[in-house]
C-alpha positions in Angstrom: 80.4 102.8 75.6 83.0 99.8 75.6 86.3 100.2 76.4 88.4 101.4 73.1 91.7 99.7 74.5 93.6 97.0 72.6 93.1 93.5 73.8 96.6 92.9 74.4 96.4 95.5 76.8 92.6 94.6 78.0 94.1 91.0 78.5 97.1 92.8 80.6 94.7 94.7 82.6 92.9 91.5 83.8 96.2 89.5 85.0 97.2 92.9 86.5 93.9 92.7 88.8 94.7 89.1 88.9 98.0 89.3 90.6 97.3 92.5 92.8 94.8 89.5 94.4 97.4 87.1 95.1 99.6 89.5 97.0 97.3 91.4 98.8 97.7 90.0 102.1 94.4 89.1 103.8 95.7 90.8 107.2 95.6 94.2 105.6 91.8 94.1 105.2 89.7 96.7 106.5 88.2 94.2 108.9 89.0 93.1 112.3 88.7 89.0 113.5 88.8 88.1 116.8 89.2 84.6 117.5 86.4 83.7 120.6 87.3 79.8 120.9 88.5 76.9 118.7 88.0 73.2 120.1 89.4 70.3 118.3 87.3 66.2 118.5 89.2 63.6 117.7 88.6 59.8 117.3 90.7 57.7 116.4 89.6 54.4 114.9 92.0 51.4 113.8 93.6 53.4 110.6 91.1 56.2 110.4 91.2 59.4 112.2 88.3 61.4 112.5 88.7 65.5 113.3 86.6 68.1 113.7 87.8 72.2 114.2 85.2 74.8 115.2 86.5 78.0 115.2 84.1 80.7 116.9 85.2 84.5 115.5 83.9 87.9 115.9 84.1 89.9 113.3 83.5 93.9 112.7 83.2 95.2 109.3 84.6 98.4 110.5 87.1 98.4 113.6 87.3 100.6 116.4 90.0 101.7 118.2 89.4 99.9 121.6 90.2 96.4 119.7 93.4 97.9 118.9 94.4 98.8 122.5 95.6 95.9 124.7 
């Protein structure tokens, strides 16, 4: 069955997920990113710059402990 709520307060519900998105930080995720390598190519041409990032990550859906440890 639907939910019997006001709009008003349906509409309120959805801007309330809304915003608990924007200030969730992404660092609190229950996911753990390891940077392997990142290069950087670079040409420069007269007045264009070409650039191109690769960024090689690891990433575990659920962390263990020995990450954590340095």
């Amino acid at each position: 069955m639907a939910d019997d709520a006001p709009l008003a307060r349906q509409v309120g519900r959805f801007f309330g997920e809304i915003w608990r998105g924007v200030q969730a930080s992404p660092q609190l995720e229950d996911r753990a990113r390891v940077e392997v390598r990142r290069t950087v190519e670079e040409v420069d041409v007269e007045d264009l710059t070409l650039r191109r990032t690769t960024i090689d990550e690891v990433e575990l859906k659920k962390p263990c402990d020995s990450l954590n440890q340095p």
